[in-house]
N, C-alpha and C positions, 0 to 999 in steps of 0.2 A: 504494500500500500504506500501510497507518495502524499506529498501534501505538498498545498502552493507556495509560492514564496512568502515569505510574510505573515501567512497564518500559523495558527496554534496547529502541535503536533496532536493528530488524532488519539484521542481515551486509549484506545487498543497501544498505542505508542508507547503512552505513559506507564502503561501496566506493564508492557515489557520491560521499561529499561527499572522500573521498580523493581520487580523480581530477581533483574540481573545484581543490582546492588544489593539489595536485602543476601543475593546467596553467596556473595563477594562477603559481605559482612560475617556471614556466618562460619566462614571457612577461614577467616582473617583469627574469630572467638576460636574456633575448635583448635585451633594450632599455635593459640597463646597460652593453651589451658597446659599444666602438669600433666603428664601422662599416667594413664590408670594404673591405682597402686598395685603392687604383686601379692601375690599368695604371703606375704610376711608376719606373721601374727600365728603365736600359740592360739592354740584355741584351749585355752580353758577351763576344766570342768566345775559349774556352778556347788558343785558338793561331790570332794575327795572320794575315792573308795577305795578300798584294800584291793590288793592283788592276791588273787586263790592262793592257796598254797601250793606248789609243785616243787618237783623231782628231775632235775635234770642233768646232762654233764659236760664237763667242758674240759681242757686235756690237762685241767692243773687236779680236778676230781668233779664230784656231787657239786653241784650248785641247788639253791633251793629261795624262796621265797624269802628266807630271813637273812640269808646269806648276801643277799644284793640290797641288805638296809646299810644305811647308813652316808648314802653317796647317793646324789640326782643321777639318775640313770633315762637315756635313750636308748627305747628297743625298738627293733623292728624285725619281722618275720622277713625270711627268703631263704636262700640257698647257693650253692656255688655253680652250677649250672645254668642258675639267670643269668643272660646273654645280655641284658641293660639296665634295667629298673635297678637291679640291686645292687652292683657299682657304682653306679651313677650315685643312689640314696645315700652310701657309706661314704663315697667321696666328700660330698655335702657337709655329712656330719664330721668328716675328719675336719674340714675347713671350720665348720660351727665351735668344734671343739678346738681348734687352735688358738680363736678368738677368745674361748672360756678359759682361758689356759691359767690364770688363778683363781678360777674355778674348779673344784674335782668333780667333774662331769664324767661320767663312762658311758660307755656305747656298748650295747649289747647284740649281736646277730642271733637271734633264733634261728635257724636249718631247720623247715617243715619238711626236709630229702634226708631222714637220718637213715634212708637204707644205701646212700651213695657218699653223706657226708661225716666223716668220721669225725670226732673229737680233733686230734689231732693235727688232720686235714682244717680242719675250719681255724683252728689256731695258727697254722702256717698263712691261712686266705688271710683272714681278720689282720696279720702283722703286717700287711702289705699296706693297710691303710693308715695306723702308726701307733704309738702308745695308748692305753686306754680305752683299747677295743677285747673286748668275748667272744667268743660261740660258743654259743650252746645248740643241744640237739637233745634227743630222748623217744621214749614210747611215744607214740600216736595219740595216746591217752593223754597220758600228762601235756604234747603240746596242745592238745585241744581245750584241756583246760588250763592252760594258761592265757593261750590267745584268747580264748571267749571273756574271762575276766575282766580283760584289754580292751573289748570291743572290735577284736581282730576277728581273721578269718580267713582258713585254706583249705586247698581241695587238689586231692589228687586222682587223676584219669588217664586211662593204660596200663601195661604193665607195669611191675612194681619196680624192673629193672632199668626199664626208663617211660617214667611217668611225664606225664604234662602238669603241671603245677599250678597253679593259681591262689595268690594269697593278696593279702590287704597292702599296700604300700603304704601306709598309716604308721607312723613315729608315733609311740608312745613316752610320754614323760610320766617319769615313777620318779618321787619324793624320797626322801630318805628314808621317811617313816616306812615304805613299803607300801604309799597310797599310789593309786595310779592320779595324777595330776591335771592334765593337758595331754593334747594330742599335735605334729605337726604334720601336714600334706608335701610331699616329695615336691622339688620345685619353688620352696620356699624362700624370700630374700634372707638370706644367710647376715648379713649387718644386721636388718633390723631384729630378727630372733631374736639374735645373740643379746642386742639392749634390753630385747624386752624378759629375755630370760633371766638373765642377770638382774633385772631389778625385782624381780619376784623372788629369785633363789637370796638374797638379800635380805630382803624386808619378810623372808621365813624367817630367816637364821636370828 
């Protein structure tokens, strides 16, 4: 559409070159905003609760429910067979824990593959990611009641010689007292955690 010389530009005109501005405007706002926070934040449990009792072992012996008091501990289910997720998770926390590093923070591996991962096998994996790591493994029983405790969960499918695996990728925070705490989701910002854990393990103590 054209308009004469001199005259006002047509309604239809004006509504376009609006619209052009208005999404000029709008894209000017989205890309001066902060970009969306990350997964960063404990998530917290509104009220503590004990961790079952179990029976487990690791290649120094028995570990057990009262045995991992006394120290903040990060657990998480997997195995040494995981091809990603659980490298990738323990890498994380090796970084998370370096930052706690006047913090006595431990990191625990639970092995839901204890017919592939020995004791001792998982304490050669576990040292690859640095001081202040476990494995543990045990009956099918007692990991199921531990992880259920937790709020965890796994599942094995196929042979038992080589299984398909499926577990929770869910970081559990356990209290010294032996309560389970907070939970963290894999892929979390690793700074912010670490302040925000640190001032909770703190303002326990």
């Amino acid at each position: 559409m054209t308009t004469l010389p001199g005259k006002p530009p047509s309604a239809l005109w004006v509504i376009a070159l609006a619209i052009s501005c208005g999404l000029a405007l709008s894209q000017l706002a989205s890309e001066s905003r902060p970009p969306a926070a990350q997964n960063a934040a404990l998530e917290w449990l509104a009220t503590s609760r004990p961790v079952a009792p179990f029976t487990l072992t690791s290649a120094e012996g028995i570990v057990t429910a009262h045995t991992i008091r006394g120290h903040w501990q990060l657990l998480v289910l997997g195995f040494m067979h995981c091809p990603d997720l659980c490298p990738t998770t323990l890498s994380q926390l090796a970084e998370l824990r370096s930052i706690l590093a006047e913090d006595d923070v431990g990191v625990i591996l639970v092995s839901v593959d204890p017919q592939r991962d020995s004791p001792a096998q998982l304490a050669a994996y576990v040292a690859f990611f640095g001081e202040g790591f476990i494995g543990l493994t045990g009956s099918e029983q007692q990991l199921h009641r531990l992880a259920n405790s937790l709020g965890l969960d796994f599942r094995h499918d196929g042979p038992s010689d080589n299984p398909r695996i499926s577990h929770s990728p869910t970081i559990a925070l356990i209290g010294p007292n032996g309560f389970l705490r907070g939970r963290l989701r894999p892929g979390f910002d690793i700074p912010a955690a670490a302040r925000e854990l640190t001032k909770h393990m703190r303002d326990a103590s």
